[in-house]
VEXDO-954598 format. One record per residue (C-alpha): residue in one letter; x, y, z. Coordinates in nm, 3 decimals. Last residue first. Example, Ala and Ser with C-alpha at 12.3 -4.5 7.8 and 13.67 -1.06 7.14 Angstrom:
+----+---------+---------+---------+
: aa :      px :      py :      pz :
+----+---------+---------+---------+
:  s :   1.367 :  -0.106 :   0.714 :
:  a :   1.230 :  -0.450 :   0.780 :
+----+---------+---------+---------+
//
This chain:
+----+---------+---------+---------+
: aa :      px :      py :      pz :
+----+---------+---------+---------+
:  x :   1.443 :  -4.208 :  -0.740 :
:  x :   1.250 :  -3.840 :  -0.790 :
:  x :   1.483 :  -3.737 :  -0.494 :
:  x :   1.252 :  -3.546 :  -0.241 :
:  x :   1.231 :  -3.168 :  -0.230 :
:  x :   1.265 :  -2.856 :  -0.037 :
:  x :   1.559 :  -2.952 :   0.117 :
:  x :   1.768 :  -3.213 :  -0.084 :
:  x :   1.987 :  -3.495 :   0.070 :
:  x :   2.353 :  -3.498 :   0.079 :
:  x :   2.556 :  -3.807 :   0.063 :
:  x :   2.957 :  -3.852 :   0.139 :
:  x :   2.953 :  -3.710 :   0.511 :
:  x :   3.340 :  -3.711 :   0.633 :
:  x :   3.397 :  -3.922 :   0.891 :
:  x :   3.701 :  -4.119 :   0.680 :
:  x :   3.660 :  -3.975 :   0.299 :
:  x :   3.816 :  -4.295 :   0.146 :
:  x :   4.183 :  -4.228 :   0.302 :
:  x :   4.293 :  -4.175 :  -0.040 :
:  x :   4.013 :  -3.968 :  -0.139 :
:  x :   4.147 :  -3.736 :   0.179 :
:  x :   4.495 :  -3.709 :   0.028 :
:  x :   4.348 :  -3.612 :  -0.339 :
:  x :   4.086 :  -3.340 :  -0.162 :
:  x :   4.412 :  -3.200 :   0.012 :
:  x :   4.593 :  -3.175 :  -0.282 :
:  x :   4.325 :  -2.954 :  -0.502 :
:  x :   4.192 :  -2.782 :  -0.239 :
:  x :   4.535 :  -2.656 :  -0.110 :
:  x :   4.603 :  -2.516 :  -0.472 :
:  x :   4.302 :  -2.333 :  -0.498 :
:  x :   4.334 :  -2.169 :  -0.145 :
:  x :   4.689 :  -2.083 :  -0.303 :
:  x :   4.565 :  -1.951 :  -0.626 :
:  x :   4.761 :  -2.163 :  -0.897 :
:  x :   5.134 :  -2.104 :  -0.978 :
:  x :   5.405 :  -1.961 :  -1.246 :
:  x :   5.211 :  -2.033 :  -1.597 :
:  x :   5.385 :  -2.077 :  -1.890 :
:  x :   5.459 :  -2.462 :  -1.888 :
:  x :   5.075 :  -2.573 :  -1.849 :
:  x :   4.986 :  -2.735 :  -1.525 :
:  x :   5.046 :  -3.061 :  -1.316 :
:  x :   5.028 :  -2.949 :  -0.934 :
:  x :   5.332 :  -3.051 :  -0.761 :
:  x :   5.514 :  -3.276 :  -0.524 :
:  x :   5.840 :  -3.263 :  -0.271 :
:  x :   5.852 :  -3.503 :  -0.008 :
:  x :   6.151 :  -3.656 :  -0.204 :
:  x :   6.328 :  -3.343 :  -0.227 :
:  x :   6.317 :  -3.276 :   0.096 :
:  x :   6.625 :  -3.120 :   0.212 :
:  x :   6.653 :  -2.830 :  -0.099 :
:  x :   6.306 :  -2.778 :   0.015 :
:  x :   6.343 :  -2.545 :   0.306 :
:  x :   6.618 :  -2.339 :   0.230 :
:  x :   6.462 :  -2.319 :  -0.205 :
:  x :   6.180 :  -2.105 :   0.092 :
:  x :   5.840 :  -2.243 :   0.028 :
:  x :   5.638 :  -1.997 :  -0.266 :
:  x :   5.724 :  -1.685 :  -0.367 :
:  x :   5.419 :  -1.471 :  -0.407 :
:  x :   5.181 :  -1.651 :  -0.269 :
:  x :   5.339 :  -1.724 :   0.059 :
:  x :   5.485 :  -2.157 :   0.066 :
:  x :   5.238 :  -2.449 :   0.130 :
:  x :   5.265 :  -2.765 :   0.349 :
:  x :   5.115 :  -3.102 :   0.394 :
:  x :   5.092 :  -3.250 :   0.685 :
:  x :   5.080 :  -3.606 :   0.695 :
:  x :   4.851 :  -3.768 :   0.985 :
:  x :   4.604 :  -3.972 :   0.747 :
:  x :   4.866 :  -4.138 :   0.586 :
:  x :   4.942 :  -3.950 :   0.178 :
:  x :   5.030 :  -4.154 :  -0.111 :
:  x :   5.210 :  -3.969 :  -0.384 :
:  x :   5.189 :  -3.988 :  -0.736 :
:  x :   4.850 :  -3.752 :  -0.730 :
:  x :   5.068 :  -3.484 :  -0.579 :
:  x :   5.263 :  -3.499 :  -0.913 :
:  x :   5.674 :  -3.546 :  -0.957 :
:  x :   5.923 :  -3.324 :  -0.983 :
:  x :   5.885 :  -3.097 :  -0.744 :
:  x :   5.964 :  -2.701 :  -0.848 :
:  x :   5.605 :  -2.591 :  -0.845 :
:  x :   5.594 :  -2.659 :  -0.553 :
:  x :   5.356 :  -2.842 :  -0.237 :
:  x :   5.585 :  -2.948 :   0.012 :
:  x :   5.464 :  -3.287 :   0.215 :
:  x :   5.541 :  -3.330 :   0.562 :
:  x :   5.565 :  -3.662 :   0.798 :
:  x :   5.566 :  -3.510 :   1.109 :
:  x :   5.847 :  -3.724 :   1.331 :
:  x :   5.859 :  -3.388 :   1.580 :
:  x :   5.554 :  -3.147 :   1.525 :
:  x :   5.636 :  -2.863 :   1.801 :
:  x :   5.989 :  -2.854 :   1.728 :
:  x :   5.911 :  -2.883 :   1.344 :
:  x :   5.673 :  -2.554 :   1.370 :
:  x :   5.915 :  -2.407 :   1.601 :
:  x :   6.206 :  -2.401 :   1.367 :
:  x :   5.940 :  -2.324 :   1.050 :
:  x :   5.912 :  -1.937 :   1.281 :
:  x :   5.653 :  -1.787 :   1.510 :
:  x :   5.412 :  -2.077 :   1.507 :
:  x :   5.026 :  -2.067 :   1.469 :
:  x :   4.775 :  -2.353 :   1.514 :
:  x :   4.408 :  -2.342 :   1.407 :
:  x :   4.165 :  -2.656 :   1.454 :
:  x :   3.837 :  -2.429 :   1.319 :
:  x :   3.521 :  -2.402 :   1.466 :
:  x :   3.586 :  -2.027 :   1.502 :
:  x :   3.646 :  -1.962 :   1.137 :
:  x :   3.299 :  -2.136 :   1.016 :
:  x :   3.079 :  -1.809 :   1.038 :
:  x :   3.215 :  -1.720 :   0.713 :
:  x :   3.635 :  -1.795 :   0.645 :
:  x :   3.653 :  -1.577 :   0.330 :
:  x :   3.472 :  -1.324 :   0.562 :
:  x :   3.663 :  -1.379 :   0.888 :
:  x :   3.965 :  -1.344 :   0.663 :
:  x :   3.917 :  -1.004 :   0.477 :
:  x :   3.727 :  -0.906 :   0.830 :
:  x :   4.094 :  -0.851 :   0.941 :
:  x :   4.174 :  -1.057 :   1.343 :
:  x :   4.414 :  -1.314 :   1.160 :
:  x :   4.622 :  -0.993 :   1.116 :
:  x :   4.798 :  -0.955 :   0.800 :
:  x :   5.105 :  -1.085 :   0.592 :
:  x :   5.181 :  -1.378 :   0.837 :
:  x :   5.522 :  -1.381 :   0.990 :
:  x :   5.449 :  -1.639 :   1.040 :
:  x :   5.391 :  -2.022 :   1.023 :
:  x :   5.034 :  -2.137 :   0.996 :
:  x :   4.870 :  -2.460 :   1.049 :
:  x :   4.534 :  -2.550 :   1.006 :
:  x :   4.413 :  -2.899 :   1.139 :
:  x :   4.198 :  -3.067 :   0.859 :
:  x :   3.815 :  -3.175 :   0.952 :
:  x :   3.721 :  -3.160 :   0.631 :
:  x :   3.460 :  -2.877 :   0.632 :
:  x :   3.679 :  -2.695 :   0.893 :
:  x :   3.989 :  -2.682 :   0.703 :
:  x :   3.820 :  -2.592 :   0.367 :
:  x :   3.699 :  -2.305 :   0.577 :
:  x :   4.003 :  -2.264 :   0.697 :
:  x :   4.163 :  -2.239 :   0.344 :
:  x :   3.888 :  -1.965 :   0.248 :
:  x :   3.986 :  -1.775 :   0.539 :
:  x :   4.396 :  -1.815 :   0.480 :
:  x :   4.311 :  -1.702 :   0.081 :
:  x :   4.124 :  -1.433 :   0.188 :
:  x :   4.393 :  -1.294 :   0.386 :
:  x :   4.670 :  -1.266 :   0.168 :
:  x :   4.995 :  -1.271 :   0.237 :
:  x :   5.082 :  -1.678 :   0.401 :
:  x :   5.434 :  -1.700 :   0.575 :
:  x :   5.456 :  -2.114 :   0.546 :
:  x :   5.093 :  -2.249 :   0.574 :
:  x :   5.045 :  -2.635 :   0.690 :
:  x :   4.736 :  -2.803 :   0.623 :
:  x :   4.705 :  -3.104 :   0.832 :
:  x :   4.521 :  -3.432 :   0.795 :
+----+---------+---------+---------+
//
């Protein structure tokens, strides 16, 4: 899977999202201009000691994001799609993309994918979810769909044994 990041602003959400990244083995991609340096502690602390494991790919513009991903099949995450994430069924090579906190994807961008186009069900009167929130939330839904592949579905205790 790939997470896809259109102009993120905030830092902490881009470290917590690569962490995500890096405990499901999702690619990180971000488009700039990003709204700080990848280099501020912000992210390396939302990210922990994780950030340097992580698959990260940066773009100067969307033109060289598709350039470099020709055939990519990419989901839009907004709150302007008209039908639900959970709707949808994501391959394990979809990308799926998310707009800059305060705004969104570009209306540019999405007014040619409609049909890749899916949202977050919430209540009427409220604009958006936090974006490391919102990335969670979809790409959890993709990966269930593709059963987990290599992730690790059972934990086991520390200290302790399972009284089972």
């Amino acid at each position: 899977m790939h997470i896809v990041l259109h102009e993120p602003e905030i830092p902490a959400n881009t470290g917590n999202i690569g962490r995500t990244c890096v405990a499901t083995g999702t690619s990180l991609h971000l488009i700039e201009p990003l709204g700080f340096h990848l280099d501020e502690k912000s992210v390396k602390r939302a990210g922990m000691d994780y950030w340097p494991k992580l698959d990260l790919h940066r773009y100067m513009n969307y033109q060289t994001f598709l350039t470099e991903n020709p055939g990519a099949k990419i989901w839009m995450a907004t709150t302007k799609a008209k039908r639900s994430y959970s709707d949808v069924t994501f391959g394990p090579d979809d990308f799926i993309m998310f707009g800059k906190e305060s705004a969104g994807i570009p209306e540019e961008i999405l007014v040619d994918h409609e049909e890749t186009c899916i949202r977050i069900p919430m209540l009427e009167d409220i604009r958006s979810l936090n974006l490391s929130n919102s990335v969670a939330i979809v790409l959890y839904e993709a990966l269930r769909q593709q059963n987990f592949a290599s992730m690790q579905r059972e934990g086991e205790l520390h200290r302790l044994s399972w009284n089972s």
